[in-house]
C-alpha positions in Angstrom: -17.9 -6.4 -5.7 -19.5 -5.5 -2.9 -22.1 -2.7 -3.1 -21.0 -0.2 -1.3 -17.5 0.2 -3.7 -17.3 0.9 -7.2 -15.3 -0.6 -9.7 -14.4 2.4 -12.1 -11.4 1.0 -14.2 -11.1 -3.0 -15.0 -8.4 -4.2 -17.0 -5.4 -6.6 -16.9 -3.4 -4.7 -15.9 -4.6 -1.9 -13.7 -7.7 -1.4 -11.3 -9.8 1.7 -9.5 -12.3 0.8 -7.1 -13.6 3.7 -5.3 -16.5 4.2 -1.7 -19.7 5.0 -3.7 -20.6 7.5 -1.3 -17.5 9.3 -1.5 -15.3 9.0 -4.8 -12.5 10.6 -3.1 -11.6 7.7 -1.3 -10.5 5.3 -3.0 -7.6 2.5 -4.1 -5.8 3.0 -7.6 -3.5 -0.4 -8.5 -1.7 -1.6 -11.4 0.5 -4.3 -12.1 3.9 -3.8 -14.1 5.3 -6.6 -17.4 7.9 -7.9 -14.7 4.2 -8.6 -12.0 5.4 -5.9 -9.5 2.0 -4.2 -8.2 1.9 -0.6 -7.4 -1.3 0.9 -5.5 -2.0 4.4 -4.2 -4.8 4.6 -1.5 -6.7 7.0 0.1 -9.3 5.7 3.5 -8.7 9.2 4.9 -10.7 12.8 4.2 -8.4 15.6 4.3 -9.8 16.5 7.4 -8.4 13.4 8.6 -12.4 11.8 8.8 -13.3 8.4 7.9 -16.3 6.8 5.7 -17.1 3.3 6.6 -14.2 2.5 3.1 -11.7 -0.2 4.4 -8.4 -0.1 3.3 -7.9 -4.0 4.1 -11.3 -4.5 1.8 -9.8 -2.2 -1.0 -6.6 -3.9 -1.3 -8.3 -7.4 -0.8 -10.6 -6.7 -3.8 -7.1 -5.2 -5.6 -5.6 -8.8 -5.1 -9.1 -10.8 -6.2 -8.7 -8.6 -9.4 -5.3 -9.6 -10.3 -5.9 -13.3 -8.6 -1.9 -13.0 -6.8 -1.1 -16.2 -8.4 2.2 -16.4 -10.0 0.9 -13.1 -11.7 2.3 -10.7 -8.6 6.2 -11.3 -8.0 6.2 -7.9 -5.2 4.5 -5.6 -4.1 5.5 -1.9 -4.3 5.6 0.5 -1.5 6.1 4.2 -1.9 5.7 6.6 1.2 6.3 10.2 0.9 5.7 13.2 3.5 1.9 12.5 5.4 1.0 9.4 4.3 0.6 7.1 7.3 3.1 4.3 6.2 5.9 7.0 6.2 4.6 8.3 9.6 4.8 4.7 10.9 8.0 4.0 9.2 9.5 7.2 11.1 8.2 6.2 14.4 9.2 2.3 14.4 13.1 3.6 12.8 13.2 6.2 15.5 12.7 3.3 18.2 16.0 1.6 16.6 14.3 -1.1 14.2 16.0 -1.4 11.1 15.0 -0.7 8.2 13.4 -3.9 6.6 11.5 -4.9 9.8 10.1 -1.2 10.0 9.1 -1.4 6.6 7.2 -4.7 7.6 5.3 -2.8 10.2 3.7 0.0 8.0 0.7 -0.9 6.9 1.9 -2.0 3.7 4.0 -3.9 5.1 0.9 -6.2 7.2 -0.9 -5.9 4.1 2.2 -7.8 2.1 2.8 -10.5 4.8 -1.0 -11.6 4.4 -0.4 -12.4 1.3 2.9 -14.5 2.1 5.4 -11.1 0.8 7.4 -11.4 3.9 10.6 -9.8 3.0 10.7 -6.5 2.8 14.2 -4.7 0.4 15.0 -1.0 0.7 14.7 0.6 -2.8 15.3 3.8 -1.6 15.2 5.9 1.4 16.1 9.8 1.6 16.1 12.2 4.8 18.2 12.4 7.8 18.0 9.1 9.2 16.2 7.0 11.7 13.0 9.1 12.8 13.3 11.3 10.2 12.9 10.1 6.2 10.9 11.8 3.8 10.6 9.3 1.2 11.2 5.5 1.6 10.6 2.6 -0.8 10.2 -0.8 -0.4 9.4 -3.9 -2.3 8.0 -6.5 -0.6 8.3 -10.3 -2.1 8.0 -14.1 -0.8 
């Protein structure tokens, strides 16, 4: 672990590493019986500043943790109102990309493919449409 993150909850089945200068950011992650891992991260202050925390690091450590052998079978997402994903989901619908490939560009979404989860399915989506959802769901598998 690299010094500048802390691990704060270790088991089999779940994981918190948080920045040790700011235990606010941080990347929560557990993996379900069925090997579907969930996360919830936060790179951002509310005042929408930055420490030097890396999401790409925190979700790279996530998957050292659980080793994404045969273990992990998809990977969850989950946007609702502000979180960047949904805000990039929104955008990329509102330019006429369906569903699926817009889901591939959130940041999730890049985040999935590296790992070789390249196919994105629609759990749920509510709002108006194209442009304008206020929850979406994916899960990403290979």
């Amino acid at each position: 672990m690299p010094p500048e993150y802390v691990l704060v909850v270790s088991t089999t089945s779940e994981v918190r590493i948080e920045d040790a200068a700011d235990l606010d950011l941080f990347i929560d992650a557990s993996i379900d019986p069925t090997g579907v891992l969930a996360f919830k991260i936060e790179t951002e202050r509310p005042d929408k500043s930055r420490s030097f925390v890396c999401g790409k690091v925190l979700f790279d450590l996530v998957t050292q943790h659980f080793g994404f052998g045969a273990s992990v079978t998809a990977i969850k997402g989950y946007w609702t109102p502000g979180s960047t994903n949904l805000a990039i989901f929104n955008k990329l619908t509102a330019a006429g990309l369906p569903i699926e490939q817009a889901a591939r560009g959130t940041w999730t979404g890049q985040q999935a493919d590296r790992y070789g989860f390249k196919t994105a399915t629609k759990v749920q989506t509510l709002g108006a449409g194209p442009g304008y959802y206020g929850i979406a769901e994916f899960l990403f598998t290979r």
